[in-house]
N, C-alpha and C positions, 0 to 999 in steps of 0.2 A: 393631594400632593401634585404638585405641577412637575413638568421635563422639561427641561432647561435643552434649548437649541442644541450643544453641542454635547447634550446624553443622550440625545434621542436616538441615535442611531445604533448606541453601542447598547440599548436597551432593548429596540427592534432585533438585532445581532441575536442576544441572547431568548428573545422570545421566538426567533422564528425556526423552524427546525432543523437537522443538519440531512443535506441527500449523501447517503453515501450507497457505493457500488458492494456489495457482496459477491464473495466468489470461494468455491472452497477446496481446503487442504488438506487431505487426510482424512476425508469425513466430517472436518470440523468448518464451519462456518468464518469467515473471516472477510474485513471490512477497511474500504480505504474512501476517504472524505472525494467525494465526485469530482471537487473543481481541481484536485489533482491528476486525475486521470483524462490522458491526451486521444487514446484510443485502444482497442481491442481487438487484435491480432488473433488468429489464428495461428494455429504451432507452426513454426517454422525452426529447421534446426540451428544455432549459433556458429558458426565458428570459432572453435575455440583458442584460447587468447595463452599462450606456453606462461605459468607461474602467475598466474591471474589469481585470487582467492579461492578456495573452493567452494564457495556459495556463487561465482561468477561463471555459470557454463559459457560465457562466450560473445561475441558483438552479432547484432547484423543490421543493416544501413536498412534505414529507413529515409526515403525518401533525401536519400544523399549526406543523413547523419548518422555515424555508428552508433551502436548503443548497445550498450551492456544490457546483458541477460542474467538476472537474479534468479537462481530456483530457490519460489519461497518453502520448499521443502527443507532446503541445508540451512537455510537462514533461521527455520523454527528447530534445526536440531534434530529433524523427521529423518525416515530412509525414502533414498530415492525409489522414483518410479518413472517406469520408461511410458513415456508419452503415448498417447492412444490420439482418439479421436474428438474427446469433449476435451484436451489439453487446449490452453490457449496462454497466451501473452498477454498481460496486460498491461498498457504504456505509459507512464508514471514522469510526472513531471515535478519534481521535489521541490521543495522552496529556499537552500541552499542559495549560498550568493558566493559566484555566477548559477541561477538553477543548473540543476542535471535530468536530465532524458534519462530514465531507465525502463527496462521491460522486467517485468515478474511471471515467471511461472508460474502460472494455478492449474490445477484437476479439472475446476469447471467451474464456468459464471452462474452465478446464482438470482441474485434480484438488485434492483434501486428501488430504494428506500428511504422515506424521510422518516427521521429519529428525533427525537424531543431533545435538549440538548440535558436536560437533566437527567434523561434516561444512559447517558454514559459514566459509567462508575469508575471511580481510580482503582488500581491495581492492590492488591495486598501489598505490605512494605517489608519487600524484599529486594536484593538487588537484581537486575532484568539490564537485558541489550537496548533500552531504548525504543525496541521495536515494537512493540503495543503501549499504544498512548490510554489504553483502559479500556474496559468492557461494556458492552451494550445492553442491559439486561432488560428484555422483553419477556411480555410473560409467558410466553410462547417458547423461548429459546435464548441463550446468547451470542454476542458477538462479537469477539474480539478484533478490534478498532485497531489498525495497524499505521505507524507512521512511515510514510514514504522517505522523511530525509535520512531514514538510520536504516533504510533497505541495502545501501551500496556501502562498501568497504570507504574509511576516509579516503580521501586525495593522496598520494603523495606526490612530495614535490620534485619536479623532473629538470634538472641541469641540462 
């Protein structure tokens, strides 16, 4: 079987692996595709923002851009936790059009990782917020694969 010029690449796409970052919540393991992720903050507190979502603790400017802060705690439905010392931000760049800058609250980073891309499993067929794009199943552990663009509350539109 030959590859014709213009599959070659969406064929390489699916044969070559996916890096994503782990970090986790609650104890549990959770994962977002790497070439989303802008950078990894250390905790820093929010400002909070009066009648913002309550998954939104707050903005804080980064390098002269505000940015919303997601605790991915409220976003999984979890009880909060007040921040310690392995707490960090991590800086999320969605693919949304115009993108959006967000930060995520996590417990603690955990590893990068390349994953087979076959080794990501769809979800059970139930209805879900969008936010786990499906499960990573190693035989070690899983890891639920999380999408950055269903992290933030939609847009709304401002007159």
């Amino acid at each position: 079987m030959s590859v014709s010029a213009d599959t070659a690449p969406r064929v390489a796409e699916a044969a070559s692996p996916l890096q994503i970052l782990t970090f986790l919540v609650n104890g549990d393991e959770y994962g977002v595709d790497i070439l989303a992720v802008q950078e990894i903050r250390s905790w820093a507190k929010p400002m909070p923002i009066p009648h913002a979502p309550a998954s939104v603790r707050g903005v804080i400017n980064i390098r002269g851009e505000i940015v919303p802060i997601v605790d991915l705690r409220m976003v999984l439905g979890l009880a909060e936790r007040k921040p310690d010392e392995t707490t960090v931000i991590v800086v999320l760049r969605d693919q949304n059009t115009p993108p959006r800058v967000l930060g995520a609250i996590v417990d603690a980073m955990a590893d990068v990782m390349d994953i087979a891309r076959e080794a990501i499993k769809p979800l059970p067929t139930f209805e879900t917020t969008g936010v786990t794009l499906g499960v990573v199943a190693l035989p070690e552990k899983m890891i639920s694969l999380l999408n950055p663009n269903a992290l933030l509350p939609p847009r709304k539109v401002s007159v």
